[in-house]
N, C-alpha and C positions, 0 to 999 in steps of 0.2 A: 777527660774531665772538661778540657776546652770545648770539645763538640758539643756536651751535653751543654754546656751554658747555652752557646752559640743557637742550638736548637728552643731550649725554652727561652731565650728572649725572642726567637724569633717569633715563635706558634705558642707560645704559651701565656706570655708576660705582657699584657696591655702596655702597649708603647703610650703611656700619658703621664704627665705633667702630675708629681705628688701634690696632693693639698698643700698647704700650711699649716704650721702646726694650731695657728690662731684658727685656721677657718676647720681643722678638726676638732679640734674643744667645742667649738662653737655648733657645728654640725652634731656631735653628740650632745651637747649639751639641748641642743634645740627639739634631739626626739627623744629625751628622756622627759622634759618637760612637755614635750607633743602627746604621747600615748599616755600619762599622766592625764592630760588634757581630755584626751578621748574619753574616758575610763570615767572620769569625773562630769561629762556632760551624759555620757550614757546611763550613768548612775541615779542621777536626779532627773530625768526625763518622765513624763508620765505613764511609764509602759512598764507591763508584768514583769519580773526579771527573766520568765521565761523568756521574752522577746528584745529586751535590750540588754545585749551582752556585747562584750568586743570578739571580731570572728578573729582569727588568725591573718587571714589578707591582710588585715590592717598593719600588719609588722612589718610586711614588706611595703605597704604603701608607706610605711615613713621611712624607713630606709631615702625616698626617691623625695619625699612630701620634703624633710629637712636638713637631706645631705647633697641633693639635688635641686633645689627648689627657683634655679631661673630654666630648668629641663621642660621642653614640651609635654613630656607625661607627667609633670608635676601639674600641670596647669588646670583649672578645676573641672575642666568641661572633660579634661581626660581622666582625674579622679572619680567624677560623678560617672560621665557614661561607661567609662571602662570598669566602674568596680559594678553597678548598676545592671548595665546591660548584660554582661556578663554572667551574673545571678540569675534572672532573668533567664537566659539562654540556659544554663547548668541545670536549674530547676525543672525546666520545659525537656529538656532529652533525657530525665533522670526520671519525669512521670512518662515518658511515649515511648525511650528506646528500653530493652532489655538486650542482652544482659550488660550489669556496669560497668563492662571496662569498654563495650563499646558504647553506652550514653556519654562514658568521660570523654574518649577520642572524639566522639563528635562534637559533644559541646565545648570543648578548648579550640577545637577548629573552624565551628561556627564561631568563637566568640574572638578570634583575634579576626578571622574575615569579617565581619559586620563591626566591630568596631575600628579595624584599618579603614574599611566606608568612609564609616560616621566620623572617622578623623581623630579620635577618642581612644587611641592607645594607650594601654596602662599595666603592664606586664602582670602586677598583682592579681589582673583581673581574671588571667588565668588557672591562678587557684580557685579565686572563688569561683570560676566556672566547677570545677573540680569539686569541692565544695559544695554546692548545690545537687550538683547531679549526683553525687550520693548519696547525701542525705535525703534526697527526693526518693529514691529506694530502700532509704533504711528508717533514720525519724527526721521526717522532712523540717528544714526551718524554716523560718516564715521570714518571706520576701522583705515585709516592713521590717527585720532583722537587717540586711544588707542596707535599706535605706536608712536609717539613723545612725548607721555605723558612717555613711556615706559622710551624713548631717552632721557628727560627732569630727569626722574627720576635716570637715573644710573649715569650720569653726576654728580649730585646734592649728590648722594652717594659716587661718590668714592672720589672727591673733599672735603666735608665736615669730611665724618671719617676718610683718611687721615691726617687731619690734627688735630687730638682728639689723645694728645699722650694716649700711652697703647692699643689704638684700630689698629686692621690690617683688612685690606678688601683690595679685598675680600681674600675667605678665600678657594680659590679653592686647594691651598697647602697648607697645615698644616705648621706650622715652626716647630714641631718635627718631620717634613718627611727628613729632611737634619738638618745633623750639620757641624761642622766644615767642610768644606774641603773634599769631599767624605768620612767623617766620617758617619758611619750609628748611629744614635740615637740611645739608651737602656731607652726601656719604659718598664714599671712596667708591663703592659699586651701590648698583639697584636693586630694587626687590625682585625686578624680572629677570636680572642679572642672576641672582642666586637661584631663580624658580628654574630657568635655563638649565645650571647647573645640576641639581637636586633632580630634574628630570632624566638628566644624561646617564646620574648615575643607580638611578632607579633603585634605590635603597630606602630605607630611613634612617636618618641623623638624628643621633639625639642631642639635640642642641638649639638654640633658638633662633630667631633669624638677626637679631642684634648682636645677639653673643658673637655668630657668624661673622658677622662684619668686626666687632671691635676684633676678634681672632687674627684678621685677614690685615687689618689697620696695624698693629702692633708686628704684625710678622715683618710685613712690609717693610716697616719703620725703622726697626729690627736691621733687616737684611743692607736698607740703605745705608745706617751708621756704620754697618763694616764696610761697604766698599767706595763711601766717602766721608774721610775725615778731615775735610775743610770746616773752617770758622768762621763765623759772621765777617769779620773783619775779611776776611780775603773775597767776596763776592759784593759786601754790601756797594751802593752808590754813595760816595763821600769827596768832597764837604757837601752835605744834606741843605735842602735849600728848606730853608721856616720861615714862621711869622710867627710872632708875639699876641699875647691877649688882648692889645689894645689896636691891633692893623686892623687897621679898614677893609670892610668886607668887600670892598671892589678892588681894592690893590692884592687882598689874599686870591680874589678871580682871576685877577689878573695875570699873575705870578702864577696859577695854573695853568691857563690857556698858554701862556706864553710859551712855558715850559713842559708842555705835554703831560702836563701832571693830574693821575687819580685824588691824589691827596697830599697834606703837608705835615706834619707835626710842630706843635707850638710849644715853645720855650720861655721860659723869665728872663731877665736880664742875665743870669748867673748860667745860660745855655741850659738847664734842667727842661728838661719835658714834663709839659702839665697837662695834654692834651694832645688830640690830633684831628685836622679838618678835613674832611674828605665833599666830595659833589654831594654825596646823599645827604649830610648837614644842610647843607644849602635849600637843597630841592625839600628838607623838610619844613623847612619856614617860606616855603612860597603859598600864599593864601592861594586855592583854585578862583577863578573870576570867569564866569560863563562868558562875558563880553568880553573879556581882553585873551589874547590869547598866553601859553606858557612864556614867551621871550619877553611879552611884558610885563609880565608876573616880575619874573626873575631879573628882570633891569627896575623895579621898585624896589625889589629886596635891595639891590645894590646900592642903589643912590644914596648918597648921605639927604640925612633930613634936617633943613636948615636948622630950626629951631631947637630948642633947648631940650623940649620933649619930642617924644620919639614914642610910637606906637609900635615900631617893630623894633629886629636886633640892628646894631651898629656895626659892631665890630668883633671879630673873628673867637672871641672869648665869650660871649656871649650863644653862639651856636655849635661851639668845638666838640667832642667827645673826651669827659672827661674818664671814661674806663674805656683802655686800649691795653693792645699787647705789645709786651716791650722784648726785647735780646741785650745781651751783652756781645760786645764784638767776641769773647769766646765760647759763645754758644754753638755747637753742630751746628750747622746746614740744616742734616738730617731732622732737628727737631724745628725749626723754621719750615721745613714741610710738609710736616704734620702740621704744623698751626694752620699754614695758608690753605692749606684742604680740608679745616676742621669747619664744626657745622658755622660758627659767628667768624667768618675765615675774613682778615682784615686785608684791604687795600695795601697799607701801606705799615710796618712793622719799626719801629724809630728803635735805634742799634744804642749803646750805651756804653760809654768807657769806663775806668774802672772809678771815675771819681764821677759816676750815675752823670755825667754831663753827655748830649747830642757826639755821636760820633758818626753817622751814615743811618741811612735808611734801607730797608728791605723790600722789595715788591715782585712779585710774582714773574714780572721781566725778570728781577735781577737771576730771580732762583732758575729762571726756565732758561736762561742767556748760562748759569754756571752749570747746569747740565747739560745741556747742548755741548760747551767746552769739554767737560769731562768725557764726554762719550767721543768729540773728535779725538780728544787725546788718548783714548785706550783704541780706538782703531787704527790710528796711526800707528801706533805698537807695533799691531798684529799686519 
């Protein structure tokens, strides 16, 4: 009885990850109201009912359209051309080839080569190859059938997963292709990276290429929490050097140069964190000035301005970043390095004790200085 298990989890049992039980209500729920959806635009369309019916394909394209729907064949261009071209194709060897079980073979195999091509994989699509080229022999359907059912179907898609919060469709832009503001993202690997891969393995994945990466990000992440369980407090740099809201923007320069420092984090009198100042602060309140060059841009930022009024910022509070990332000193390590690698990945990370006051700061030195130690110390072991 052991063997038999042992054998179907091997070769039989898809080794993945169960849904939840939320995203499978949800997932049902979404193509119950999807092929509802279909049925109800095909229905009111201006066409004979001869010609706008729901085909069968369409069953399995929800299957993939709402229990799948951040899947490369969900995506519309492999909905449209794979359910499409594939008709198309069924229809054309169903009028030229005889007899029908070789029109079928060959239009399922024309229709997954020519849409593996065109990029437009859509597994359903090899029914309605099948489909077509039948019915092209026996009572042919009509092509503008397959396309409203197509037109029925993307409607019904982008209306339904829109509105399934956590879901985005489609998904022709990745949302880590842009971050803030012509901010370029920082992902843990590249797109050439994965295309590398994806070549190696000369397959197809159904999976997307973000999905891809957050997979690889969490695994990672994952793997580093078991084999280090240190805490902020054990790596951070402490006592953390600040400045206040009212320091003087050339004394807070200053206190950087001196100190080799990216950044600082600002405090109230009561040591709490309100902020943190990094060079990029700085350099974004330097007016460009075609006659003067950057050093003297940047030494007018600095100077105090005698008078009362003041055209530009003063003082360290006035140019801070008021949204940063913060830790507690018993934070993982492990999640301090998912942040410094995440796409707004900060400078400097201000650490926090249990009564939210300044207790150390974090910086990429400190994290790359506690790995270094960690790995001399597991070779030394060995």
């Amino acid at each position: 009885m052991n063997a038999l298990r042992q054998f179907s989890l091997r070769y039989l049992i898809a080794d993945a990850a169960a849904l939840s039980p939320r995203e499978r209500w949800l997932s049902a729920l979404a193509g119950l109201v999807g092929i509802l959806l279909m049925q109800g635009i095909l229905a009111v369309l201006p066409a004979g009912p001869g010609i706008s019916y729901l085909l069968a394909p369409l069953g399995a394209s929800s299957v993939i359209l709402f229990a799948l729907p951040h899947s490369p064949l969900a995506q519309p261009w492999s909905l449209a051309g794979g359910l499409f071209i594939s008709a198309l194709i069924g229809h054309f060897c169903g009028l030229w080839i005889a007899p029908a079980f070789l029109a079928v073979g060959v239009a399922l195999g024309l229709a997954i080569w020519v849409t593996a091509w065109l990029r437009c994989i859509h597994p359903p699509g090899g029914a309605m190859a099948v489909v077509f080229a039948l019915s092209a022999q026996q009572q042919p359907t009509s092509l503008l059938t397959a396309l409203l059912n197509v037109g029925a179907a993307l409607m019904a898609v982008l209306v339904v997963n829109n509105l399934i919060p956590g879901r985005r469709y489609p998904q022709c832009l990745p949302a880590t292709q842009v971050a803030k503001k012509d901010r370029p993202v920082r992902r843990s690997i590249r797109h050439e990276d994965i295309q590398h891969a994806l070549e190696k393995l000369d397959t197809y994945l159904d999976i997307s290429e973000d999905d891809l990466v957050r997979i690889y990000d969490l695994a990672t992440t994952h793997a580093h929490q078991r084999h280090d369980r240190r805490i902020c407090s054990e790596v951070m740099s402490a006592p953390a050097i600040s400045v206040e809201f009212a320091t003087e923007l050339n004394e807070a320069w200053g206190l950087m140069q001196a100190n080799h420092l990216h950044g600082l984090p600002v405090v109230d009198r009561s040591q709490r964190v309100i902020g943190v100042l990094t060079l990029e602060n700085f350099l974004r309140h330097v007016e460009p000035d075609g006659e003067q060059g950057i050093g003297d841009n940047i030494r007018r930022l600095l100077r105090a301005t005698p008078s009362a009024y003041s055209d530009k910022p003063e003082v360290v509070g006035q140019i801070m970043s008021n949204h940063f990332a913060r830790a507690q000193t018993t934070t993982p390590v492990s999640e301090i390095a998912a942040l410094l690698a995440s796409a707004d990945h900060p400078v400097i990370i201000p650490v926090l004790d249990e009564s939210q006051r300044l207790a150390g700061v974090l910086t990429q030195t400190d994290l790359l200085a506690a790995i270094y130690q960690r790995q001399a110390a597991a070779a030394a072991r060995h």
